[in-house]
C-alpha positions as CSV (number, residue, x, y, z in Angstrom):
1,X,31.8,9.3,11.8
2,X,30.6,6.6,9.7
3,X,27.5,7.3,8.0
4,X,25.5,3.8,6.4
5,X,23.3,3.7,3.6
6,X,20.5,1.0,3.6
7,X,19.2,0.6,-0.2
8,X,22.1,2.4,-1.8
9,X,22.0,1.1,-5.4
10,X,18.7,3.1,-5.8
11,X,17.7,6.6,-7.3
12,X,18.1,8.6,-3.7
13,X,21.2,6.2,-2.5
14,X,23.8,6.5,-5.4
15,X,22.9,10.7,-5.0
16,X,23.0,10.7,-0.9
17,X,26.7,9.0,-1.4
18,X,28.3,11.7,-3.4
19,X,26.4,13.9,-0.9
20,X,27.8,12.8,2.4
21,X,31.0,13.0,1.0
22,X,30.7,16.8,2.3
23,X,30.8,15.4,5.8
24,X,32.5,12.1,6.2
25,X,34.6,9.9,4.0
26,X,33.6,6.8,5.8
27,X,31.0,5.8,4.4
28,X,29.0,2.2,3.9
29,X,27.0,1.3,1.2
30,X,24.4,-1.3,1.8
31,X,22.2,-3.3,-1.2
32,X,22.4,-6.8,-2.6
33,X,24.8,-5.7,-5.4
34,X,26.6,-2.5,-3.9
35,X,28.4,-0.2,-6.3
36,X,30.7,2.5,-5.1
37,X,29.7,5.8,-5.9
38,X,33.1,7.5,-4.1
39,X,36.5,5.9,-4.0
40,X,36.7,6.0,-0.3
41,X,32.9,3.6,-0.1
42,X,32.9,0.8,2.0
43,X,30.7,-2.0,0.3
44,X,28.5,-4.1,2.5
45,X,26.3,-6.8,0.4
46,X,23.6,-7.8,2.3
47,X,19.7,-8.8,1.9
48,X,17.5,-6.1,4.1
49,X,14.2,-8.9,4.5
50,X,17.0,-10.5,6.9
51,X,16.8,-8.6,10.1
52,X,20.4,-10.4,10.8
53,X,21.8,-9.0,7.7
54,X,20.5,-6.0,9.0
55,X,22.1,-5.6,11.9
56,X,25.4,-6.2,10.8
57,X,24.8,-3.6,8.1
58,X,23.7,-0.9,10.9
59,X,26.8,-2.7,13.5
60,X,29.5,0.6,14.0
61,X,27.4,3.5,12.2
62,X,26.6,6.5,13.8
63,X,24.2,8.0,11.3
64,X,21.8,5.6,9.5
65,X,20.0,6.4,6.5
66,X,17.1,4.1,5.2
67,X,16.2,5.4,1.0
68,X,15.4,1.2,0.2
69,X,12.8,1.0,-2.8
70,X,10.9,-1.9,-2.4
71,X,9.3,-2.8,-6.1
72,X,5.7,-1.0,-6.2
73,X,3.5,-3.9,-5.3
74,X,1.3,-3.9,-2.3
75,X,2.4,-7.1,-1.2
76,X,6.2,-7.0,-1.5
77,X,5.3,-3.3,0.7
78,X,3.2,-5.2,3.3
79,X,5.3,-8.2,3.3
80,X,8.6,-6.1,3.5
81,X,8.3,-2.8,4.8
82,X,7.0,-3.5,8.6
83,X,9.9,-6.3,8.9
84,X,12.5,-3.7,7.7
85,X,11.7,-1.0,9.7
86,X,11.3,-2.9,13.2
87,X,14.9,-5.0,12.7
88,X,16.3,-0.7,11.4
89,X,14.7,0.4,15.0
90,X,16.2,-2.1,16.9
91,X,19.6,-2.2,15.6
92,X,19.7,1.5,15.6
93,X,18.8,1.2,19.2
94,X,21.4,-1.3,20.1
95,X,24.4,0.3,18.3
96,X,23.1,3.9,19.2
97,X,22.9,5.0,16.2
98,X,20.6,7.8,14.6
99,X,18.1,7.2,11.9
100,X,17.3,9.1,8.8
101,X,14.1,7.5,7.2
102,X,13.6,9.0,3.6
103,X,9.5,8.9,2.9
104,X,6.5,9.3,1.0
105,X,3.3,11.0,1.1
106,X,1.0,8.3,0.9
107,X,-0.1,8.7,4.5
108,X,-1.2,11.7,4.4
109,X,-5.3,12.5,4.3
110,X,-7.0,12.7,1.0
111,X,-8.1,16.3,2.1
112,X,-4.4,17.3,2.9
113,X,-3.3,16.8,-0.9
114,X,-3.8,20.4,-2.2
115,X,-1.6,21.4,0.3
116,X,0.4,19.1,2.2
117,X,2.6,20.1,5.0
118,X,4.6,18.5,7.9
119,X,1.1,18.7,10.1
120,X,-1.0,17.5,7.6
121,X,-3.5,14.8,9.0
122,X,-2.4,11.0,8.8
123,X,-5.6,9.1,7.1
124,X,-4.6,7.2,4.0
125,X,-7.3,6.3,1.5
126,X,-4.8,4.0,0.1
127,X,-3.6,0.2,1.1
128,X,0.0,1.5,0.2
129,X,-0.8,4.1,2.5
130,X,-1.6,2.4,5.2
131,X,1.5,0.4,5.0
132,X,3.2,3.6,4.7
133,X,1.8,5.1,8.1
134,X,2.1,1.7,9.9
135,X,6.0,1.7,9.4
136,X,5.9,5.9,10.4
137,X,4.0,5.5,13.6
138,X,6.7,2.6,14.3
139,X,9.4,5.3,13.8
140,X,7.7,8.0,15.5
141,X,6.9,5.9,18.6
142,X,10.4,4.9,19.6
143,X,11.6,8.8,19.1
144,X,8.4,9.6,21.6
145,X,10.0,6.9,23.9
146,X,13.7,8.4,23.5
147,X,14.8,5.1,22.2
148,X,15.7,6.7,19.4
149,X,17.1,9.8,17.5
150,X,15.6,9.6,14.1
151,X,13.7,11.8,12.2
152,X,11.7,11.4,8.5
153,X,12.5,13.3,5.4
154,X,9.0,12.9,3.5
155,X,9.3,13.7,-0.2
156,X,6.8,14.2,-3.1
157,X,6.9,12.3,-6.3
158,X,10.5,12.7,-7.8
159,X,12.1,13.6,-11.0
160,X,15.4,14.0,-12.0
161,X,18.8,12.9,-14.5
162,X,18.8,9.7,-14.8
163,X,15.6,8.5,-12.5
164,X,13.8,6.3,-14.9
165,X,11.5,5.3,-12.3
166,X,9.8,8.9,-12.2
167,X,6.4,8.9,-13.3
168,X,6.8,12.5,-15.1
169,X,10.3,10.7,-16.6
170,X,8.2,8.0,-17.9
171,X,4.9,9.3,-19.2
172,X,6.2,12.7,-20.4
173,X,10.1,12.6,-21.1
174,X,10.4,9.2,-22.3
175,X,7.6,9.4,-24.7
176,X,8.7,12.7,-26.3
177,X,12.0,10.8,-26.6
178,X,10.2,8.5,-28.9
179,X,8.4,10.8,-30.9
180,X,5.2,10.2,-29.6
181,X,2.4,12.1,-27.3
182,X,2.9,12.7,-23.7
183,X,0.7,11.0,-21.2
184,X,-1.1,11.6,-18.1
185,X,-3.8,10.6,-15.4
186,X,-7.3,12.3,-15.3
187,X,-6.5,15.6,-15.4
188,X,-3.6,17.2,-17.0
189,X,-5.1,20.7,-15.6
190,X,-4.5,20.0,-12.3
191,X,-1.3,21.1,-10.6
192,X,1.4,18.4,-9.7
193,X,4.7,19.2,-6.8
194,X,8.0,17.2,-7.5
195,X,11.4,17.0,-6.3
196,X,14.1,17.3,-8.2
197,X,16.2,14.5,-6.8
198,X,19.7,15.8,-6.1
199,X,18.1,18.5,-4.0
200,X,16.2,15.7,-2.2
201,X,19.8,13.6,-1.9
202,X,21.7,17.1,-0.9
203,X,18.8,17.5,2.0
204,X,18.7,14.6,3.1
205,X,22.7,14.8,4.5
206,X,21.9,18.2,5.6
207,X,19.3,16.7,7.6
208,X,21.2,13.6,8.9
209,X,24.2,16.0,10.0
210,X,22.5,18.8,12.1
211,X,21.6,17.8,15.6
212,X,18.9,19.4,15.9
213,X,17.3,18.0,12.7
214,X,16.0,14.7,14.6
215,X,13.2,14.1,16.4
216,X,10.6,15.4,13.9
217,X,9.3,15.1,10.2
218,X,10.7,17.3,7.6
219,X,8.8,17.9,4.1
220,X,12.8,18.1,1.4
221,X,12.9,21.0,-0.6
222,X,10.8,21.8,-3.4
223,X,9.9,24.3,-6.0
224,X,6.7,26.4,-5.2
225,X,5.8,27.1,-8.4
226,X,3.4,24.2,-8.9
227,X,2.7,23.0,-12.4
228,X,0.2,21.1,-13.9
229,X,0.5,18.2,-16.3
230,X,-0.3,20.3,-19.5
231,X,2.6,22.9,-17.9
232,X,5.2,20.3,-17.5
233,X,4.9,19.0,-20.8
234,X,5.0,22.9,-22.0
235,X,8.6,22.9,-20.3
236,X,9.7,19.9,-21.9
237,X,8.3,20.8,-25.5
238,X,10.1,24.4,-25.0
239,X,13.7,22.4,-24.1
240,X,13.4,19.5,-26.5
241,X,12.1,22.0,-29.4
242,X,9.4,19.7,-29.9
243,X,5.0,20.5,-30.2
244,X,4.0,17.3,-28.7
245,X,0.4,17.4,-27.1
246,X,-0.7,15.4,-24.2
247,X,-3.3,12.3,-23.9
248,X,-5.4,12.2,-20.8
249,X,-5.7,8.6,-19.2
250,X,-9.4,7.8,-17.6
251,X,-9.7,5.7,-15.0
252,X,-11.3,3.1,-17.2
253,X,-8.0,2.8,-19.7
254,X,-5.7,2.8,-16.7
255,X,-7.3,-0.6,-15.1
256,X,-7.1,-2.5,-18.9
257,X,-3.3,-0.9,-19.0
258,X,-3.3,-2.7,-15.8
259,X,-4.0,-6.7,-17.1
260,X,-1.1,-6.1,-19.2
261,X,1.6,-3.4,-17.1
262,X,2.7,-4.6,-13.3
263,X,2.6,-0.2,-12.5
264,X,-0.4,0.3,-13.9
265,X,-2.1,-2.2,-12.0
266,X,-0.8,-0.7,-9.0
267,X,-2.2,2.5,-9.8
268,X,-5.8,3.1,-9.2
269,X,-5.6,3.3,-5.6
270,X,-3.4,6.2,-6.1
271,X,-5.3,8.4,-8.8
272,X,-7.0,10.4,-6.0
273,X,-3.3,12.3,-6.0
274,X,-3.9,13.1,-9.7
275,X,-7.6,13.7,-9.6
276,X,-7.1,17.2,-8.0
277,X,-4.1,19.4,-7.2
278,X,-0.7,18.5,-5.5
279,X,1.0,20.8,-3.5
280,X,4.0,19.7,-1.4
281,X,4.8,22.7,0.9
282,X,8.3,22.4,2.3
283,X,8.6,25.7,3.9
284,X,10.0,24.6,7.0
285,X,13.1,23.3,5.4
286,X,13.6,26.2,3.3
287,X,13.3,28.9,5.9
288,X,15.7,26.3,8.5
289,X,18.7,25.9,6.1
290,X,18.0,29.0,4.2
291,X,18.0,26.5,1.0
292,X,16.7,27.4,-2.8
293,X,16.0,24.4,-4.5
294,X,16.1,23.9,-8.4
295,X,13.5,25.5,-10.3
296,X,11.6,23.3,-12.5
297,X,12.7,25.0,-15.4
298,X,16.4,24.6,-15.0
299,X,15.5,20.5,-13.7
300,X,13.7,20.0,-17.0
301,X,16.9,21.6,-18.7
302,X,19.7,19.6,-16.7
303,X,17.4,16.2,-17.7
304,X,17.2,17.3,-21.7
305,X,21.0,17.9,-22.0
306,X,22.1,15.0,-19.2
């Protein structure tokens, strides 16, 4: 059964290869650059704006997975993501193949952030967001016309060995790294969810080999034990044996951070996820596959000593 990764250089992609390894040994690994991850990979170079290139990625799979991280800009989303997902449908459809989309929260109401779950209302307050819910709707819409076996794996924010592009890596890990203060938006009081990323990598496979996975939205497996900003840098400061306090970043500080730092530009839209608490609640998965996920305590520890 060969099982295709579209965006495979990325943070999810390299971990979803060693992953599927547990189920097939034929497996494709689609990106501009691909790298193999297993000796057994099959390397497929190709541009994903190109709905051609596309389809000769999908061409012979029989499980798709789409993890591609566009760069965080609202335009490269708008211009990109739609394009993407239609020519993923549509090849999908032609070589009968079954789709495993890997995505965000961002759709989700503002309301629905303190406790998000796989029913939570679909109202983004957010421009990324609405890009986000356009390209789900597209998804969902062929699976309601049985066009399509496919089903989402939605995931918090991410952390994890390695992930550089995790904000929590970045403001908090990084910084303590370098001696300095940890960082944070608005409120370091308020609780924050995030997924330890080989969990999200190991559901993900799970997911994209039980047949009776599709057809429906799964929230991947996460640790319960919510923590807020303040907490998380507690957990680092206990492994890394350092008393580093955190700074708080208003709103104000964030838009001049923004004239001078492409991510910080992009990220007053988003504050409203930071401005109260985060709860991702991914009971459905757990109680389905029976599956524990990493504590945040032993993810900060496997980080520290990776």
């Amino acid at each position: 059964m060969k099982q295709t990764i579209l965006g495979a250089n990325g943070t999810i992609g390299k971990l979803l290869a060693k992953e599927l390894l547990n189920y097939t040994q034929d497996i494709r690994l689609v990106s501009r650059n691909p790298k193999k991850i297993n000796e057994s990979d099959e390397l497929f170079p190709a541009d994903l704006t190109d709905a051609n290139m596309v389809d000769k990625a999908i061409e012979g799979s029989d499980i798709v997975y789409l993890v591609v991280g566009f760069d965080y800009n609202l335009k490269t989303w708008q211009n990109n993501w739609p394009k993407l997902m239609k020519a993923t449908i549509e090849s999908c459809i032609r070589h009968q193949a079954k789709l495993v989309f890997f995505d965000n929260v961002y759709m989700y109401d503002k309301s629905a952030i303190p406790n998000m779950t796989e029913d939570s209302p679909i109202n983004p307050s957010s421009k990324k967001g609405l890009v986000r819910k356009e390209i789900a709707e597209m998804l969902l819409k062929a699976v309601a016309e049985k066009k399509i076996n496919a089903l989402i794996a939605r995931s918090p924010d991410f952390y994890g060995p390695g992930n550089q592009n995790s904000y929590l890596i970045q403001v908090v890990y990084n910084n303590l790294i370098k001696g300095k203060n940890a960082n944070w938006f608005i409120n370091a009081n308020k609780k924050h969810s995030f997924i330890y990323t080989p969990d999200a990598a190991k559901a993900c496979a799970l997911l994209g080999n039980t047949p009776d996975s599709y057809d429906q939205v799964w929230h991947l497996p996460t640790d319960d034990q919510t923590l807020s900003g303040q907490e998380w840098l507690d957990l680092f400061n206990r492994e890394m044996k350092t008393t580093k306090k955190i700074s708080v970043l208003p709103m104000f500080l964030i838009k001049i951070l923004g004239i001078f730092m492409p991510f910080m530009r992009e990220m007053p839209e988003m504050i409203y996820q930071y401005d109260q608490d985060y709860f991702f609640d991914s009971a459905k998965f757990k109680k389905r596959f029976n599956f524990m996920p990493t504590s945040y305590q032993m993810g900060v520890k496997q980080i520290v000593n990776s």
